[in-house]
TIKOL-207350 format. One record per residue (C-alpha): residue in one letter; y, z, x; residue number from 1. Coordinates in pm, whole numbers, always signed. Layout:
residues N
{type=a, y=Y, z=Z, x=X, seq=NUM};
...
END
This chain:
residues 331
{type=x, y=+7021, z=+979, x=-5295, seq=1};
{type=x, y=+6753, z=+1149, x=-5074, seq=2};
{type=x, y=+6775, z=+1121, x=-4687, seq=3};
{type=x, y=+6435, z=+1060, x=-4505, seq=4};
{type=x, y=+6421, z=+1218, x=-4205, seq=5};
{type=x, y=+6153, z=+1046, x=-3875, seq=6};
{type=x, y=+6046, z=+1241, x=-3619, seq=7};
{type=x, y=+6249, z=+1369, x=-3345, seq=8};
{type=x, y=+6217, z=+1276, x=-2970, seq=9};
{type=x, y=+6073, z=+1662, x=-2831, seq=10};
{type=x, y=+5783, z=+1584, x=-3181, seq=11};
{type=x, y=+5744, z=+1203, x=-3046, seq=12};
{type=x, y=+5682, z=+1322, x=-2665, seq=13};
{type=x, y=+5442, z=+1609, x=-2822, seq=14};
{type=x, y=+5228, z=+1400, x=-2974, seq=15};
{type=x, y=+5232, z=+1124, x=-2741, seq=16};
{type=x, y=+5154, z=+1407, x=-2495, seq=17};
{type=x, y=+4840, z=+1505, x=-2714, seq=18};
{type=x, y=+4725, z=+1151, x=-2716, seq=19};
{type=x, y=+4731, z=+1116, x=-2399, seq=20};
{type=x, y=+4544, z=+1417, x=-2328, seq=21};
{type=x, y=+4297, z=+1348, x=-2571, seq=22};
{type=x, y=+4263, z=+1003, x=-2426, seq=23};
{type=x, y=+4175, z=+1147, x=-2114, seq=24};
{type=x, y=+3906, z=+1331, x=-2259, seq=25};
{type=x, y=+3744, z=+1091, x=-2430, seq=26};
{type=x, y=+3753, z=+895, x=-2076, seq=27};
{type=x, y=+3629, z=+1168, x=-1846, seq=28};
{type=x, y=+3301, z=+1200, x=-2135, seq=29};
{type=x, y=+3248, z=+844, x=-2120, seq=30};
{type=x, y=+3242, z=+796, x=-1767, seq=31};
{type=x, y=+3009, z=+1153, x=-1694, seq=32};
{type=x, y=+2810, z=+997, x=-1996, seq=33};
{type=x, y=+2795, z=+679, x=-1779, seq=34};
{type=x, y=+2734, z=+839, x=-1453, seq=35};
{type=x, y=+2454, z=+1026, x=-1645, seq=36};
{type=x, y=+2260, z=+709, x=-1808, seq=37};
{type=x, y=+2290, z=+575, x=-1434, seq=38};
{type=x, y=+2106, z=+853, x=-1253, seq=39};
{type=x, y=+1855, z=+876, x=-1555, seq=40};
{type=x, y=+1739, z=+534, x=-1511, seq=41};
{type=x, y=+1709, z=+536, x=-1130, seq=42};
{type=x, y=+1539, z=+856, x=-1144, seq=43};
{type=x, y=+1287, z=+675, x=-1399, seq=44};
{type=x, y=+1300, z=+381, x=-1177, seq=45};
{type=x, y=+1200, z=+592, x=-885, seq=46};
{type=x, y=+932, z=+793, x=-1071, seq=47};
{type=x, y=+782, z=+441, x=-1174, seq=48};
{type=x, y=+775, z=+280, x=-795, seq=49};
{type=x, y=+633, z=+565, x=-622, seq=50};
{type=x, y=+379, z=+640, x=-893, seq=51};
{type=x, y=+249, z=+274, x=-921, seq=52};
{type=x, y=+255, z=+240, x=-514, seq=53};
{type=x, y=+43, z=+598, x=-482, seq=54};
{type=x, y=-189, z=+444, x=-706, seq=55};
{type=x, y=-266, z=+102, x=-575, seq=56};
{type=x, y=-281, z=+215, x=-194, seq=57};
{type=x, y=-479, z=+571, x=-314, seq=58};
{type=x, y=-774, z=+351, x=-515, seq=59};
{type=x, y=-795, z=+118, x=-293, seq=60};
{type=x, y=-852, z=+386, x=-37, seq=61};
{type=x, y=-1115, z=+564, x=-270, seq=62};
{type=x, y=-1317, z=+265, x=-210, seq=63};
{type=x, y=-1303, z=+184, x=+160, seq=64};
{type=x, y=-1632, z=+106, x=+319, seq=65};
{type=x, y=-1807, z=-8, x=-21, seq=66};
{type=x, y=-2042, z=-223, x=+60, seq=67};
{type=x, y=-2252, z=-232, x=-252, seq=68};
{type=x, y=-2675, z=-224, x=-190, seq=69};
{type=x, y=-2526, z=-233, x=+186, seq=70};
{type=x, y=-2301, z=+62, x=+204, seq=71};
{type=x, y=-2356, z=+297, x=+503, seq=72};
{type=x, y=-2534, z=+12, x=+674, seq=73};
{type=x, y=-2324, z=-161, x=+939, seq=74};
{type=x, y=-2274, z=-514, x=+946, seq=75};
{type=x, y=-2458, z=-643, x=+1261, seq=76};
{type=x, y=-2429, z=-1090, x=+1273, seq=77};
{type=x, y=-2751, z=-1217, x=+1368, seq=78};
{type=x, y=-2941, z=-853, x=+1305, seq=79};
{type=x, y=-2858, z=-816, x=+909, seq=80};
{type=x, y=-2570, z=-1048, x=+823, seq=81};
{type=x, y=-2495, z=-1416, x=+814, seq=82};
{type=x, y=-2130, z=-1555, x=+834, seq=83};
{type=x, y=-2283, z=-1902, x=+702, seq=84};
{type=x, y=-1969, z=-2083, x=+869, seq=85};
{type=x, y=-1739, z=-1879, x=+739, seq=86};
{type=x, y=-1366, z=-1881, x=+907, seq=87};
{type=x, y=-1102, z=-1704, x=+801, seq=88};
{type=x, y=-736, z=-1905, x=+891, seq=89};
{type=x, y=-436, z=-1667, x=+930, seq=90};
{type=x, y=-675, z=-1375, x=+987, seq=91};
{type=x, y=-528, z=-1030, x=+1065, seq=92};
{type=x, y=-673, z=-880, x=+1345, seq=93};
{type=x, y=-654, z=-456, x=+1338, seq=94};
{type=x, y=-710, z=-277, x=+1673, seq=95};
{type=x, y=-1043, z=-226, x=+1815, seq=96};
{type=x, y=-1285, z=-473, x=+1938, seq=97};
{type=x, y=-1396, z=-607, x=+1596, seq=98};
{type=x, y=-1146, z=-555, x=+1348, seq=99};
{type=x, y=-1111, z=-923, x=+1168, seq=100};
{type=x, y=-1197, z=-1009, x=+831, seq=101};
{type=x, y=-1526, z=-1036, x=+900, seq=102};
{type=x, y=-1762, z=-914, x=+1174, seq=103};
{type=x, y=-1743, z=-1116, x=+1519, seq=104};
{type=x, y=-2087, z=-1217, x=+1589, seq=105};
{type=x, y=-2010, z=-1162, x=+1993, seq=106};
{type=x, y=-1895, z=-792, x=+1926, seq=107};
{type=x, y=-2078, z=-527, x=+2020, seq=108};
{type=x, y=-2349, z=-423, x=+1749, seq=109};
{type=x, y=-2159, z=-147, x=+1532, seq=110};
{type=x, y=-1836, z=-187, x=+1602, seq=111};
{type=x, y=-1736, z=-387, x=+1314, seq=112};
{type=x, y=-1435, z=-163, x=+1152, seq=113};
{type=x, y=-1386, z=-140, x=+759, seq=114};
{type=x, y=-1051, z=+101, x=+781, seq=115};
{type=x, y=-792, z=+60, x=+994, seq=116};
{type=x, y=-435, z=+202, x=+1041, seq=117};
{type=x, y=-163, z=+107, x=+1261, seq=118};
{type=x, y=+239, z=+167, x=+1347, seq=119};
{type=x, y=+392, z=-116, x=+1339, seq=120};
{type=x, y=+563, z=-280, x=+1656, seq=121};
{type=x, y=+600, z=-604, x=+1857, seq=122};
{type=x, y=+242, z=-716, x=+1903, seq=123};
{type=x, y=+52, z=-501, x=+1606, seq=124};
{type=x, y=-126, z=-750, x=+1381, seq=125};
{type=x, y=+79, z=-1080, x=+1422, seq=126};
{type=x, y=-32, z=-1189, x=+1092, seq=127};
{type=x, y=+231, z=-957, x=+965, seq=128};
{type=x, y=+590, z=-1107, x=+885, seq=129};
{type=x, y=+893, z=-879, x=+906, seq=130};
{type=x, y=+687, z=-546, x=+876, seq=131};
{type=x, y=+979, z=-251, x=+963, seq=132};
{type=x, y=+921, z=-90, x=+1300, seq=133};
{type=x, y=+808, z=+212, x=+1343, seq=134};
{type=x, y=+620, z=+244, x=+948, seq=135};
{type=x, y=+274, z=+242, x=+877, seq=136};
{type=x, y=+31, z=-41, x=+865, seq=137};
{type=x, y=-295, z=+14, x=+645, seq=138};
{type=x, y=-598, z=-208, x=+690, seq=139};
{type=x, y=-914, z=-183, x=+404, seq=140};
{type=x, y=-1214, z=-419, x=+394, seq=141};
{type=x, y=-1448, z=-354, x=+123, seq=142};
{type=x, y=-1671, z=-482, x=-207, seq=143};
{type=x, y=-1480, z=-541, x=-539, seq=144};
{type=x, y=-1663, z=-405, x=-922, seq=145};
{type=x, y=-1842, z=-550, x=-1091, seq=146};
{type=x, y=-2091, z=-793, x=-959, seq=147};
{type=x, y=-2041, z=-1163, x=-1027, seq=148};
{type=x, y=-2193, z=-1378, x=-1250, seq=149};
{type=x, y=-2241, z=-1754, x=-1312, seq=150};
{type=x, y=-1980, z=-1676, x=-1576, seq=151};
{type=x, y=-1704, z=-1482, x=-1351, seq=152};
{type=x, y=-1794, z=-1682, x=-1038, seq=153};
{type=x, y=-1415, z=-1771, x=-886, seq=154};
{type=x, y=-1352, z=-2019, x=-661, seq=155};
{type=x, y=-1108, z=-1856, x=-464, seq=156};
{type=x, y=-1295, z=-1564, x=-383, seq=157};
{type=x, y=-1494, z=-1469, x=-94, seq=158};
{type=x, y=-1840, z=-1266, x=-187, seq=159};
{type=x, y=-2101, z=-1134, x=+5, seq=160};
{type=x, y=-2475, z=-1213, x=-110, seq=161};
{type=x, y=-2676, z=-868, x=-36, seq=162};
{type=x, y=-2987, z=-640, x=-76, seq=163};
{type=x, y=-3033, z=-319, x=+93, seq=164};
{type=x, y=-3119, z=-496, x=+402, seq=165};
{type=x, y=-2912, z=-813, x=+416, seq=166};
{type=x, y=-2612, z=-971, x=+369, seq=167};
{type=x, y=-2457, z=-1312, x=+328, seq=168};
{type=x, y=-2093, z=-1465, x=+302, seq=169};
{type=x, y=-2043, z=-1728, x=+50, seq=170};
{type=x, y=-1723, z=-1863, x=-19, seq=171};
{type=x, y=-1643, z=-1887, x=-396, seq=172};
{type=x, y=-1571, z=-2260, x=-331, seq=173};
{type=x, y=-1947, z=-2303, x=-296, seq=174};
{type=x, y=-2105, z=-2243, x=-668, seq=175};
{type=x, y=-2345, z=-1907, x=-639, seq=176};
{type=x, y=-2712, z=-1971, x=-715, seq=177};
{type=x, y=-2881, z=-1770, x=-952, seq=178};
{type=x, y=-3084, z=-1636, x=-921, seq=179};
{type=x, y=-2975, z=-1547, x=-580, seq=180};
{type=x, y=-3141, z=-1678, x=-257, seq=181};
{type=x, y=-3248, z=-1349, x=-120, seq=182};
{type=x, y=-3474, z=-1094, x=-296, seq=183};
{type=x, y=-3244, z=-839, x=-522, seq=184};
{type=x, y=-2944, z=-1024, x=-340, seq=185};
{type=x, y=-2652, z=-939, x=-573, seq=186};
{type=x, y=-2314, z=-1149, x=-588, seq=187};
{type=x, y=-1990, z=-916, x=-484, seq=188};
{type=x, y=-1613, z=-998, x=-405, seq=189};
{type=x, y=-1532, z=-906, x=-64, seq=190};
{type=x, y=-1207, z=-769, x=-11, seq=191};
{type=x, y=-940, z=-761, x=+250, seq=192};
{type=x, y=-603, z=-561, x=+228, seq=193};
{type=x, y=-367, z=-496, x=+482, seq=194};
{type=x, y=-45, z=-309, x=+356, seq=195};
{type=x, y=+304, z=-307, x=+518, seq=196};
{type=x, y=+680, z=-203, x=+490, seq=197};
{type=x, y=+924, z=-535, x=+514, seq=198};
{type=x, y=+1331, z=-581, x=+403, seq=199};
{type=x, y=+1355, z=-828, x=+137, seq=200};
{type=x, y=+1679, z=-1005, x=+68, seq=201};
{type=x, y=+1763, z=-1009, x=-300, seq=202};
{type=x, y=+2094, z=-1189, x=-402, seq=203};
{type=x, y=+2342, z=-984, x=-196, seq=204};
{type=x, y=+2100, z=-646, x=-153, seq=205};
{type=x, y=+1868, z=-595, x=+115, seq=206};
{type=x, y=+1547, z=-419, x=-42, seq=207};
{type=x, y=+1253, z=-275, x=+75, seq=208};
{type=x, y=+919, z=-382, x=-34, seq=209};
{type=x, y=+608, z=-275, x=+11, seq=210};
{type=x, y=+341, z=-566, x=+37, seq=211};
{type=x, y=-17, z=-703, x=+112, seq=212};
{type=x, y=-204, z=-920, x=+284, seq=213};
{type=x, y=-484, z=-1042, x=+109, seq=214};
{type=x, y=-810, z=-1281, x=+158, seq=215};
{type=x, y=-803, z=-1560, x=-65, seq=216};
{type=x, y=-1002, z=-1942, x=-77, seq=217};
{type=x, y=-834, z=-2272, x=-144, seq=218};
{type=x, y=-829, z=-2634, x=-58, seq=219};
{type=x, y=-775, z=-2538, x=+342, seq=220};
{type=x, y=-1009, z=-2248, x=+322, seq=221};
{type=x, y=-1043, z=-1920, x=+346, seq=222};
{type=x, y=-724, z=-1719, x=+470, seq=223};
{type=x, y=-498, z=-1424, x=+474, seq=224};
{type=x, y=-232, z=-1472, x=+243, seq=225};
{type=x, y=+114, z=-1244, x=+137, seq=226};
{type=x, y=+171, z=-1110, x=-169, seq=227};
{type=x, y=+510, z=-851, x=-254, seq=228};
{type=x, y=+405, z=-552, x=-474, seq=229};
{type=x, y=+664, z=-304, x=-560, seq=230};
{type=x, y=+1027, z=-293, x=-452, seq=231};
{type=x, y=+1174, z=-15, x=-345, seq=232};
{type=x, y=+917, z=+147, x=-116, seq=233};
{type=x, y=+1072, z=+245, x=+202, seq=234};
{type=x, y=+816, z=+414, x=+348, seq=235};
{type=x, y=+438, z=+482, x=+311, seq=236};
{type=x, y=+286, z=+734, x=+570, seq=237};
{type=x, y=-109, z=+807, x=+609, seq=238};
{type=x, y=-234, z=+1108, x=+809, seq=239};
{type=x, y=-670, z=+1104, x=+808, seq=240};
{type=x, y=-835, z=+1323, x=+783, seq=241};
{type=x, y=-1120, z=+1355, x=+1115, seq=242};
{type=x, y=-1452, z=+1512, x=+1029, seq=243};
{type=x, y=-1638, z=+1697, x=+1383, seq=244};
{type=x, y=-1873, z=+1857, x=+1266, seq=245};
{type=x, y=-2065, z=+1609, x=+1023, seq=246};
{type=x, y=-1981, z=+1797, x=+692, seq=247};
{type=x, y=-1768, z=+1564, x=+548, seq=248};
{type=x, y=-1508, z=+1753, x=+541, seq=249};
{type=x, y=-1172, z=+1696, x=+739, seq=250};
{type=x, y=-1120, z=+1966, x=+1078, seq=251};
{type=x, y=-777, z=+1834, x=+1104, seq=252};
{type=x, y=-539, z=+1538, x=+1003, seq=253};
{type=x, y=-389, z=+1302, x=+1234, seq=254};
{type=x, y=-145, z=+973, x=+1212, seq=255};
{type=x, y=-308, z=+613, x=+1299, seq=256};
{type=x, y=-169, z=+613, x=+1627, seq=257};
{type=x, y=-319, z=+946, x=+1745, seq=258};
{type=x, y=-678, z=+837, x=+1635, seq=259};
{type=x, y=-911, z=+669, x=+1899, seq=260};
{type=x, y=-1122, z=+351, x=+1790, seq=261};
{type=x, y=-1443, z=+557, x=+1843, seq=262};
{type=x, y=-1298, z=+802, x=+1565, seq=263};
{type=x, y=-1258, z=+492, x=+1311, seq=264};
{type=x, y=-1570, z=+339, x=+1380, seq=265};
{type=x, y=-1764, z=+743, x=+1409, seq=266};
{type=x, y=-1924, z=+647, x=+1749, seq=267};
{type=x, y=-1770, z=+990, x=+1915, seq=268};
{type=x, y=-1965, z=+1229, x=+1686, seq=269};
{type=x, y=-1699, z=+1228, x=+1453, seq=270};
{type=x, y=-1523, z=+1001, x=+1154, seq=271};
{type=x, y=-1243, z=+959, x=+916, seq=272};
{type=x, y=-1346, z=+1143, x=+585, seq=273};
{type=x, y=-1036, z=+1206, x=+421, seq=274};
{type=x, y=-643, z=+1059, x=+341, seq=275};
{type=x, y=-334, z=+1215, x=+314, seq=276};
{type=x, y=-116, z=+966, x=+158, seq=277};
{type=x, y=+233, z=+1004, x=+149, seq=278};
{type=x, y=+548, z=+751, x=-62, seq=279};
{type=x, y=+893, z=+713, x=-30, seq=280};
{type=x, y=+1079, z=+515, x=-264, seq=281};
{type=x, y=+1427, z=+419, x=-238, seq=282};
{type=x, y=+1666, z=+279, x=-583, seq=283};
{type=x, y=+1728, z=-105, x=-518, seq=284};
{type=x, y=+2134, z=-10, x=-553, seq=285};
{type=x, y=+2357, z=+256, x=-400, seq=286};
{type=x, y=+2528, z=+530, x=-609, seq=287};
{type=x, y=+2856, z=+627, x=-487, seq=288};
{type=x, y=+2872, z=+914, x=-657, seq=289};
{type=x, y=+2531, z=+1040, x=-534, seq=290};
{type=x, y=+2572, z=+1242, x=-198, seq=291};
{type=x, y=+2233, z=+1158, x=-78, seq=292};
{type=x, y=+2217, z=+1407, x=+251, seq=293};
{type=x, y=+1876, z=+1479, x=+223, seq=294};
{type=x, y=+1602, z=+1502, x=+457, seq=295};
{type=x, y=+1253, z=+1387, x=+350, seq=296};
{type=x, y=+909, z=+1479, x=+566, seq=297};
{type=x, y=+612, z=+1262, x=+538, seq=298};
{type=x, y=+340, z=+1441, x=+720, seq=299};
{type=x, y=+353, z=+1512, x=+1101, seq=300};
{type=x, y=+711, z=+1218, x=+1115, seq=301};
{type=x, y=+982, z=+1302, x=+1227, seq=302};
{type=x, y=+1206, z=+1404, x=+944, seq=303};
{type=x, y=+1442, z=+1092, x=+776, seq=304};
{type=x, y=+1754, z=+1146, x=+735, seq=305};
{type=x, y=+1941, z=+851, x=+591, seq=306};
{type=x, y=+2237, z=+1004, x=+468, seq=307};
{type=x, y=+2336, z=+766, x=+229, seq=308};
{type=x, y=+2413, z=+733, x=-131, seq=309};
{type=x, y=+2097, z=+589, x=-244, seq=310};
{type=x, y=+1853, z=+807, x=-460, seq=311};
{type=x, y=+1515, z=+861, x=-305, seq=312};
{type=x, y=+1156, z=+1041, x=-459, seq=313};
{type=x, y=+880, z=+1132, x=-223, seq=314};
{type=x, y=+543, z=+1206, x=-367, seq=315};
{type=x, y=+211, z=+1224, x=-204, seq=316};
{type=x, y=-188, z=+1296, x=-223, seq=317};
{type=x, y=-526, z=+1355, x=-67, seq=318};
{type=x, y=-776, z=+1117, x=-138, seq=319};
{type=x, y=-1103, z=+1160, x=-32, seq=320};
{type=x, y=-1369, z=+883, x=+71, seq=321};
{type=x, y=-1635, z=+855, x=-87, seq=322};
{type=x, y=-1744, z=+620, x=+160, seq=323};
{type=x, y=-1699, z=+736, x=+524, seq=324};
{type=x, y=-1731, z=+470, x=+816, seq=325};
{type=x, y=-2120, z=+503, x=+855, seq=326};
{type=x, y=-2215, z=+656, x=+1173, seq=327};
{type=x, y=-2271, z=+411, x=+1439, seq=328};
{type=x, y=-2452, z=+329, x=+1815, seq=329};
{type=x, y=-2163, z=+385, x=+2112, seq=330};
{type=x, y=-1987, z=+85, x=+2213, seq=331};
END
């Protein structure tokens, strides 16, 4: 009769040993595997943000100061422009003397301000809620492509009715006549943007967003409302660029709160031709095992240093403008 014979105890602990270690392998992969998917997608997450914010301020920069038939003619109430009752509720009011929604029609001749940029604090543009101290406020008032039609015609829309001479707001609520009551007068959407940092609460994170104010028409009227637009921005940074010697070309960049309201508005011999347009984006979550002591530099800031464990991407570009602040009479 054969005897079978089972493993010994020194084989069972080898092998068991083996396993063990081979277990640990497999666990240490999987978990740098995991750590690696993680960082992928918040890189891509990052890449997406800052990309799609750098886009939406940077061409709606590209068109500052369109004003259609009307562009590098300023907007003078009671010389070449009609408010026809027009009130904006909720309006955000920029620095300067005339820096509404629409021009004041008591304001100096000329001084009616199409860019604008800020720092925000206590007091800057009350119409704000919760913008984050200390970031950058961006203000744009322009016309919107194409021209409307009887068949686009939007009711909550603000246009302006112009020629080369004239121009008209006319609230979308009122149907457009066509043709239009002045000669040539052409139909566009009149725009105005104000951009902002503010801390979001979502679930149990705190987020930063970037957002807009925006001019909009309903059953109360026209007025400024809010709108968030990508999550994740933590900063947004704008250094212009000031032309002195009237060849459209920047002499030297500056940040909004080094730049005079002559140099917005050109009345000192010299105007805002250029952007430098800097974003920081921030993942919505923390990643413990990302040591994130880095510094990051947006322009002529101070350098931020957060020293956390949140992943950050910081991209920029100059933009120029096609359509510099028109040159206007002193104030």
């Amino acid at each position: 009769m054969s005897k079978e014979r089972g493993f010994s105890l020194i084989e069972l602990m080898v092998a068991m040993t083996l396993g063990l270690v081979m277990a640990a392998a497999i666990s240490a992969v999987f978990v740098a595997s995991k750590r690696g998917v993680r960082s992928t997608e918040q890189v891509g997450e990052l890449q997406e943000n800052a990309s799609f914010a750098l886009r939406l301020i940077g061409e709606d920069l590209r068109q500052a100061n369109h004003l259609g038939p009307m562009t590098g003619t300023p907007l003078v109430v009671g010389l070449n422009t009609e408010l026809s009752g027009v009130v904006v509720g909720s309006d955000c009011l920029g620095g300067g003397v005339n820096n509404g929604t629409l021009p004041r029609d008591t304001a100096p001749a000329g001084s009616f301000q199409m860019l604008w940029g800020g720092i925000a604090a206590d007091g800057v543009m009350g119409c704000l809620s919760g913008a984050v101290a200390g970031t950058d406020i961006l203000q744009i008032k322009r016309l919107a492509g194409p021209m409307a039609t009887a068949a686009t015609w939007r009711s909550d829309r603000l246009y302006m009715l112009a020629n080369p001479n004239r121009a008209r707001f006319w609230p979308g609520t009122t149907a457009g006549q066509f043709p239009p009551p002045i000669n040539n007068g052409e139909y566009w959407p009149y725009l105005h943007h104000v951009y902002y940092i503010a801390n979001e609460t979502r679930g149990s994170l705190t987020v930063p967003v970037l957002k807009r104010r925006f001019l909009t028409i309903d059953a109360t009227g026209p007025h400024m409302a809010d709108e968030a637009l990508v999550e994740g921005i933590e900063r947004f940074h704008v250094m212009y660029g000031i032309d002195t010697d009237q060849d459209a070309m920047a002499n030297f960049y500056a940040s909004a709160d080094a730049i005079a309201d002559a140099d917005w508005i050109g009345t000192a011999g010299q105007k805002v031709v250029s952007a430098r347009l800097y974003i920081l984006a921030r993942t919505l979550t923390a990643d413990r095992d990302f040591d994130g002591n880095f510094s990051y530099q947006l322009g002529d800031q101070a350098a931020y240093a957060p020293n956390d464990h949140f992943r950050r991407l910081l991209l920029q570009t100059t933009i120029t403008l096609p359509n510099p602040q028109y040159q206007q009479i002193s104030l």
